[in-house]
N, C-alpha and C positions, 0 to 999 in steps of 0.2 A: 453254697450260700443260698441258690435259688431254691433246692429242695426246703430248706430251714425255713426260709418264709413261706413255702407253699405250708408244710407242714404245723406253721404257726395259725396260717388264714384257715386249715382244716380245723383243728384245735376251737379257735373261736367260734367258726359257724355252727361247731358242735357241741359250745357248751350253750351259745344263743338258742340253738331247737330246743337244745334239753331243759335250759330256765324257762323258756315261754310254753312247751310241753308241760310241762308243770304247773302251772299256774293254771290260775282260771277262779271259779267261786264258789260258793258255798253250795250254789243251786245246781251248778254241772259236776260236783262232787256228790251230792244226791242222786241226781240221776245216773250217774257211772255207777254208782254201789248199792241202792235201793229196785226192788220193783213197785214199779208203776202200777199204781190202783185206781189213776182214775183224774178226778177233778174234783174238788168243791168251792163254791162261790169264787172262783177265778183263782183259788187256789189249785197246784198241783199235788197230788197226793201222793205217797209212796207208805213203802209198808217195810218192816223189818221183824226179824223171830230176835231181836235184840233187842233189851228192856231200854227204856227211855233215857238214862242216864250213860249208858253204856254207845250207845246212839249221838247222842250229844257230843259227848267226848270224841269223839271221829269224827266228825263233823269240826266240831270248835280246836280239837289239835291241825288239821290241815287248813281252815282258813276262821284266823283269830276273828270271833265277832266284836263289835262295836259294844257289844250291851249281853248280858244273860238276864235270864229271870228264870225262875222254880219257882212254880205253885204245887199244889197236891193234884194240879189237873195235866200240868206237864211241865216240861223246859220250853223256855221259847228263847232264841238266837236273834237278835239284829245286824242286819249287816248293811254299807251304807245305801245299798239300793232292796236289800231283801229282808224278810223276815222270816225266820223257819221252826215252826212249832212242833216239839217231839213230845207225844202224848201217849200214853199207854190204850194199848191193844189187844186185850189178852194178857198173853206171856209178851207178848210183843211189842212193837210200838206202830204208831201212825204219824209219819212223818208231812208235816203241810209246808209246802215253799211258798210264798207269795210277795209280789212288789210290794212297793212300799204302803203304797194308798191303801190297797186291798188288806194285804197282812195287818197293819193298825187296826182294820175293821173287823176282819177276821176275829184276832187276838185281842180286840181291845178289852173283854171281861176279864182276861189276863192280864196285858197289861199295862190296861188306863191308868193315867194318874202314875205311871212307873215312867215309863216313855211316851214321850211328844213326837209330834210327826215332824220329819225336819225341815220340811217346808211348809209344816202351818202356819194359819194367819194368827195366833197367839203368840208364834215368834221374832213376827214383825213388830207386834204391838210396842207403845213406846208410852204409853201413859196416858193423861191428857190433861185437862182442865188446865187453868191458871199457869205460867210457869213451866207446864211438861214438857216444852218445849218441840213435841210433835216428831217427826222424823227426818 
């Protein structure tokens, strides 16, 4: 009976390593599987010999994003604290991770006007004049 509960509290603690081993985000799934190239505007950069879309897809099948977008100038991933822009390279791609501030800034000729930042002050707005009743 004692070995069966030991054997059960083994079991647990091993599938708890193995779900929280697993997890993680978008941005420590880039750096596990990309090289590092570098940095731009507070963005981290990485590099892949895999075309943008192909890139993407490995990315967004291990951690579902919040938002996609496709332009002809890349794919760009939201996630609720990250942004990650896969843009062609070559044959290859250039992967940019960045928070959330930066990445909006970064990305935004991509993709303004597509996504809002989730803490801007245009999402507090509430109206006003006569009646808007203010917040």
């Amino acid at each position: 009976m004692k070995a069966v509960a030991i054997g059960l509290v083994v079991v647990g603690l091993l599938g708890l390593v193995l779900t929280l081993a697993g997890s993680g985000s978008a941005r420590s799934y880039v750096k596990d599987n990309y090289t590092r190239a570098g940095s731009d505007r507070g963005a981290d950069v990485y590099t892949s010999s895999k075309p943008p879309a192909k890139v993407a897809a490995e990315i967004a099948r291990k951690h579902k994003p919040a938002d996609r977008r496709a332009t002809p100038e890349g794919i760009f991933l939201r996630y609720r604290s990250d942004f990650v822009g896969i843009m062609p390279r070559g044959t290859g791609s250039r992967i940019a991770v960045a928070d959330e501030r930066r990445g909006y800034g970064l990305f935004f000729p991509f993709v303004g006007g597509y996504w809002g930042r989730a803490s801007g002050r245009g999402e507090s707005f509430r109206g006003g004049g006569p009646g808007g009743g203010g917040k």
